[in-house]
C-alpha angles and dihedrals in degrees: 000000000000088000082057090055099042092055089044118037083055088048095053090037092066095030082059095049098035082056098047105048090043109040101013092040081183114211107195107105090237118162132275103228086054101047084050093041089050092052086054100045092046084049095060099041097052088042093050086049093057093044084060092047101047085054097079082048126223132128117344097208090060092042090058090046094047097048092045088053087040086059102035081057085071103034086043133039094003095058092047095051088040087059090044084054100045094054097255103160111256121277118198089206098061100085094048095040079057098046084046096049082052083083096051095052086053088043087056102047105057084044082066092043088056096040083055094052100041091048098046104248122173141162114282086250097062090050125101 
């Protein structure tokens, strides 16, 4: 398992920032050490997701997937619904930041999938 971690959670690190500084180009001046801090955050969570899904075994391939659409629920539509709800002035880019992060959280997925495979991850049953 930690050889699994240490080919994914660098794979989705730069998959985040490559994203983001290509599609996103975000323009609020936010600070670095966040927007570092929140790759890696967003990294662990979505590789901890697919660790809890690959337990219960299965393709690989649809595990990654599923963990990277699992996760693009909360970063997508849901964030954009919770800042409707909570009063944020409407921004017509949310809904297409959403749809184009869509990519990344595929992307993402089948990154995890290959981490897995490369690493030799299998379920805890498989295993001597």
């Amino acid at each position: 398992m930690r050889r699994f971690y240490l080919w994914a959670l660098p794979l989705l690190i730069l998959a985040i920032a490559f994203f983001q500084s290509v599609v996103e180009n975000p323009t609020a001046q936010v600070p670095a050490t966040t927007v570092v801090g929140a790759w890696v955050l967003e990294a662990i969570a979505l590789t901890a997701l697919f660790a809890l899904l690959a337990e219960r075994g299965g393709n690989l391939l649809l595990t990654g997937l599923y963990a990277g659409w699992i996760g693009w629920l909360f970063r997508g539509p849901v964030a954009v619904l919770a800042a409707a709800a909570a009063g944020a002035p409407p921004r017509p880019l949310l809904w297409p930041l959403a749809q184009r992060s869509l990519l990344l959280y595929t992307i993402a997925g089948l990154l995890l999938a290959a981490a897995a495979w490369a690493s030799g991850l299998r379920k805890r049953s498989d295993q001597p």
